[in-house]
N, C-alpha and C positions, 0 to 999 in steps of 0.2 A: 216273762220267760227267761231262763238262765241263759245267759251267752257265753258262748267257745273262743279261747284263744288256743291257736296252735301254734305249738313251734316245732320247723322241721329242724332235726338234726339233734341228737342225743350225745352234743360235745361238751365240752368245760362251758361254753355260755350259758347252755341249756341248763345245765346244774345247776348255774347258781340264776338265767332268768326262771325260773319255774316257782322255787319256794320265794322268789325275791316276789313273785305277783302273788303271793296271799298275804305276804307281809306288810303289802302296798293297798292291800284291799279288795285285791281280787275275789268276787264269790261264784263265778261261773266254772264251767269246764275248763281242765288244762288238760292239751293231750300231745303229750311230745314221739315222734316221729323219728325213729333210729335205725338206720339201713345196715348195723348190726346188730350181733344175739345180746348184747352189753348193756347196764344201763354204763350211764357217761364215768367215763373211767379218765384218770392220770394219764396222758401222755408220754412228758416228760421220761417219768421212768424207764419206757419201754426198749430205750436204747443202752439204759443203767441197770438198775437193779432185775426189774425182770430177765431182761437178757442174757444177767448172770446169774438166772436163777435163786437169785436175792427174795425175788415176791411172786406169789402167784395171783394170779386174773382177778380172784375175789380180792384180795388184799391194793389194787388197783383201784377200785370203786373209788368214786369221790364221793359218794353216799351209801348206806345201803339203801334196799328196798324199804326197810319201815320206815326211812326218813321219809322217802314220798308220798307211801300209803298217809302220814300225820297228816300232810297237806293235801292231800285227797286229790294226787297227780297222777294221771293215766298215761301208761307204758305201751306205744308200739313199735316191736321192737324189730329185725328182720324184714321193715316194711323200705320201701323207697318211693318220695316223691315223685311223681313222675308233670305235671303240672300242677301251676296255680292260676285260677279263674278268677280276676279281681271283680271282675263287672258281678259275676256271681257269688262271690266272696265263697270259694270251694277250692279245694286240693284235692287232684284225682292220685292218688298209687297207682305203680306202676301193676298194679293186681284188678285194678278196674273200679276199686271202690274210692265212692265221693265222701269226701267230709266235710260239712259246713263250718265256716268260722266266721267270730264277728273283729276278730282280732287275729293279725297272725307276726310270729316271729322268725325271721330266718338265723337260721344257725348253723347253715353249713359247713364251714370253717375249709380246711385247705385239704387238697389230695398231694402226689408226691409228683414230681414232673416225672415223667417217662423220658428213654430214649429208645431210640429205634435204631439199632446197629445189630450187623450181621451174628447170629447166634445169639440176641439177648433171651430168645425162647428159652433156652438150653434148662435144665432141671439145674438148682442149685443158683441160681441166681435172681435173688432177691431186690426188692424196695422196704423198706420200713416208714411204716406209718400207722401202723394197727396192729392189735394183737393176733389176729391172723398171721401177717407178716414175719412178727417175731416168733411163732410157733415155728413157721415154716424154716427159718434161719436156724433156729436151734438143732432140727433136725441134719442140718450136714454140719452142724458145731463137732468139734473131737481134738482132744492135745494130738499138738503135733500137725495136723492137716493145716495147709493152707491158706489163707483168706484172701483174698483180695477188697479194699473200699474205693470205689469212684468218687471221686469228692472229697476236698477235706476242708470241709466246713466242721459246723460243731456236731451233727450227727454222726460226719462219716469218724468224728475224733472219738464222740462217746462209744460209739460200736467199736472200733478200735481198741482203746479203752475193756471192755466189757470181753471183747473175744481173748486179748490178752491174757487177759485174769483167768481163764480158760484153757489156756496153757496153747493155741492156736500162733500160728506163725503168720504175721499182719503185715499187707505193705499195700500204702498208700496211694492211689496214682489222683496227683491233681494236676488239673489244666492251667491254672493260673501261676505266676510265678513262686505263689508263698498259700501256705495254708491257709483258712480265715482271711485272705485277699479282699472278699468282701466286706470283710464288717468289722475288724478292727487295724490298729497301728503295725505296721513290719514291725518293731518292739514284741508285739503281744504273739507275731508268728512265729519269730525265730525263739521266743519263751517256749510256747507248747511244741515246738519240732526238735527243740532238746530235749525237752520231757517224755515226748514220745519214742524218740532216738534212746534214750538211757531205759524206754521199759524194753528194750528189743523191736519196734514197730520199723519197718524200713518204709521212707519217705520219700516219694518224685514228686516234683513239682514242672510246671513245665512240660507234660506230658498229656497227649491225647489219645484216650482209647479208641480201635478202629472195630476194635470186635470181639465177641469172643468163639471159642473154639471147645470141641468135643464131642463123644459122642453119646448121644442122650444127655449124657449130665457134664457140666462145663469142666473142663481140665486144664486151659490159661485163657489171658486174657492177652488180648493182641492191641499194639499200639501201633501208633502215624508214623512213628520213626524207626518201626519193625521191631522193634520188644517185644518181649514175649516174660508174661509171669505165669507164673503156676499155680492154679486157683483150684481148691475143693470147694469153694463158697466164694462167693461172689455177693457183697453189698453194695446198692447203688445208691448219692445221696447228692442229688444234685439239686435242689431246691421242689420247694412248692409252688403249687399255685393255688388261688383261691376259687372255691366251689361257686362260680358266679350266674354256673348255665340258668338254673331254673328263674332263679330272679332277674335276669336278662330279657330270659322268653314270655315273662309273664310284664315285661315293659318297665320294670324299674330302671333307675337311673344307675348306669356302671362309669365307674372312672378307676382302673386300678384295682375294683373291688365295687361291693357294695355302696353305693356314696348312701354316706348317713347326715344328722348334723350331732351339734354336741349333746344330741338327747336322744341319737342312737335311734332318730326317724328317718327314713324311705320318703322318697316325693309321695307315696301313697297316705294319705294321714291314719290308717288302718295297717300300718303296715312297720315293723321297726326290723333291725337287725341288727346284731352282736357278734364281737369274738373277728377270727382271722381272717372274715369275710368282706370284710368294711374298709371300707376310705373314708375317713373322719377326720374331724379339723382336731389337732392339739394346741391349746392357748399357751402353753409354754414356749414351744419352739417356733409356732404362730407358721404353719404347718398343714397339710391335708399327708395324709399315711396310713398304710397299710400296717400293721403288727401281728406279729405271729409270736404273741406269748401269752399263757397265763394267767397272769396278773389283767391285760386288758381286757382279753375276753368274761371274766368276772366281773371285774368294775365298770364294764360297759354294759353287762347283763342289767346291772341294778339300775342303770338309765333308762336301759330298754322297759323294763318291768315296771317303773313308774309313770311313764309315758303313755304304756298301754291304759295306764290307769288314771288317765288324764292329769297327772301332775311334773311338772318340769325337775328331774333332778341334773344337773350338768355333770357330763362326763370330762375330768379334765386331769386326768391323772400324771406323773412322771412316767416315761416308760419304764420297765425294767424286765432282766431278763438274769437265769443264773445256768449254767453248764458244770458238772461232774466229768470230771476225768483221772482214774485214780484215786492218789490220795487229795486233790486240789477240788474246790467250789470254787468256782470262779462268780463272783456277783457284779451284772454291769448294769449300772445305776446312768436313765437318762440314752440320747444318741449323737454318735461320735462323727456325726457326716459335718463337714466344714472347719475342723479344726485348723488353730493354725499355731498350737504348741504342746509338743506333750511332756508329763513331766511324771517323771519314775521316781517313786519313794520305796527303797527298800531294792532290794538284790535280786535281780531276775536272772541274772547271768549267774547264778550260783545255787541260789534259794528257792522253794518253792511258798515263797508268800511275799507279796507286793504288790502295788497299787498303782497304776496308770493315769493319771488325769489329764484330760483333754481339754485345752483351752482355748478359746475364739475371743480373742480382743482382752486378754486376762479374766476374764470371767469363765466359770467349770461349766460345761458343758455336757460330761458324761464322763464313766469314771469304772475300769476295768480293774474289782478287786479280787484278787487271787489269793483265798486263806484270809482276809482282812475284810471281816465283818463289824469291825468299828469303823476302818474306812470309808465302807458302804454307805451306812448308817449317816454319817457326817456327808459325805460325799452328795445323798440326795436331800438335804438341806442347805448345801453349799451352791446348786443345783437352783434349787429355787429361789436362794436369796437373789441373786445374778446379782452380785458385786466382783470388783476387782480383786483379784486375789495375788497373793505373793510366791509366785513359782518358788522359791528358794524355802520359805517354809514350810510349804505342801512336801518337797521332798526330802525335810530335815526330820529322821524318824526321831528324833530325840525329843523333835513336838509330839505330843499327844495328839490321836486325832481329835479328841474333843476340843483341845486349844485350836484347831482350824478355825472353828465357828468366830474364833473372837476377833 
């Protein structure tokens, strides 16, 4: 008899575990499970190009429909989880209907953290993380009005970014004392808070929202220290978290996320999962982490997919992650926690292309490239040889970055 693998969750892992299990050998049922109208679409864009009406929804896809139909992949789409029955090896939807599996894949990946503050009801005040979301923002989009962003991480920067270009009046309010506080060097915040300062965005740092204000539809935003901005739109972007509940309840092991091992298996041996949802060991940085990019969620689909197929392929990738903002890609190759030297090649204080390297014990570490897609390139090579490096030539741009390597 043919057997069913399911995967819930219709995200970037699902995309690429799905055709990765015919590739691997799979000849039973696939049936993936998508709590929206979408097959698995681009993320990323949705605070770039979409937002500015760059791309629309279909142009999104990371497949179309005939790539699945080839591998003969069943679409439900508008459906949601609602348990998993391991003893019975079944998932019930939240619609009442049972589905058998002999295999299942989790692929929830992350929702957006919520707050709870006085008037966040109010019309006009948004989260982004789905293409819902960005319909919804677009609709109080208009030159000239507005915006307020919670957050200035790299979402709350690209939507900044994107409403700009839109001809919208942007200002910032972040808690911390610098943009990006969490995830890269003071260097790299006081770079993009000039760059965003010279497109017209006005920037708080240092400030805490208390609420907002209006009637029906939000009109400012109110902070701790009695400020007051003036919002037609309202963007909130204060981190994710991972979609943990269902594989909680159905008794996998949580730490952080999903715990997997490096082949993207569950304590259940029937059971794997991929993508933003997972705590996984990296052999690189010799490591258990959570990642919310991309790149992992793919490359860890194609462990998954094998695994289910009874063969070990190791997941053990470099991290990486890249951000748009204007005219700047920013590529960050590898991660930057523990550093203990950072070394600027190229003109941040002036320029808009240059390269960051972070160093722990003279050895690269991670490597913030801005416009500097050879630095990348080298950088995550530089990355995995882990040898000693010469801070002084890393920031001599008269080396080539291919002369790094030698």
């Amino acid at each position: 008899m043919s057997q069913t693998c399911i995967i819930i969750g219709a995200s970037h892992a699902a995309a690429q575990l799905a055709p990765s299990l015919r590739q691997e050998g799979w000849e039973g049922k696939i049936i993936v499970l998508g709590d929206e109208a979408y097959l698995p679409y681009h993320r990323p864009p949705l605070s770039k190009d979409f937002m500015a009406n760059d791309k629309n929804a279909e142009e999104l896809l990371i497949r179309p429909q005939t790539a699945y139909d080839k591998f003969n992949i069943e679409f439900k789409l508008g459906v949601r989880a609602e348990t998993i029955n391991r003893d019975h090896k079944t998932v019930t939807l939240e619609s009442g209907e049972v589905l058998n599996y002999d295999k299942l894949a989790i692929c929830t990946g992350s929702r957006v953290r919520t707050v709870s503050l006085p008037g966040v009801e109010l019309d006009g005040i948004h989260y982004l993380r789905d293409i819902a979301d960005v319909e919804g923002i677009k609709e109080d989009v208009a030159p000239g009005k507005s915006a307020v962003i919670v957050g200035g991480g790299y979402i709350g920067l690209e939507t900044a970014a994107a409403l700009r270009k839109q001809g919208m009046q942007v200002t910032i309010l972040e808690m911390a004392p610098r943009v990006l506080a969490r995830v890269t060097a003071p260097e790299i915040s006081e770079f993009y808070t000039r760059v965003h300062t010279d497109e017209g965005v006005i920037i708080k740092t240092g400030i805490a929202v208390a609420g907002f204000e209006g009637d029906k539809h939000v009109e400012r935003v109110v902070c701790a220290d009695g400020s007051q901005f003036d919002a037609d739109l309202v963007v909130i972007g204060v981190g994710i978290v991972p979609n943990i509940e269902l594989a909680e309840a159905a008794g996998l092991e949580i730490e952080n996320g999903i715990v997997v091992d490096e082949y993207a298996r569950t304590n259940d041996p029937d059971i794997v999962s991929a993508g933003d949802c997972t705590y996984h060991p990296n052999s690189i940085y010799g490591i258990r982490l959570r990642l919310e990019s991309v790149p992992n969620a793919s490359d860890q689909a194609k462990s998954a997919a094998a695994s289910i197929c009874g063969k070990d392929k190791l997941y053990s990738a470099l991290p990486w992650f890249w951000s748009d903002q204007y005219d700047l890609k920013l590529q960050i190759a590898g991660l930057s926690q523990g550093y203990d030297q950072l070394v600027v090649r190229g003109d941040k204080d002036n320029g808009r292309s240059f390269t960051a390297f972070y160093l722990k014990e003279g050895k690269l570490i991670s490597a913030d490239c801005v416009n500097s897609p050879q630095e990348f390139m080298v950088s995550k090579r530089l990355i995995l040889a882990g040898k000693v490096l010469d801070p002084a030539k890393l920031a001599d741009t008269e080396v080539a970055p291919k002369d790094l390597l030698v």
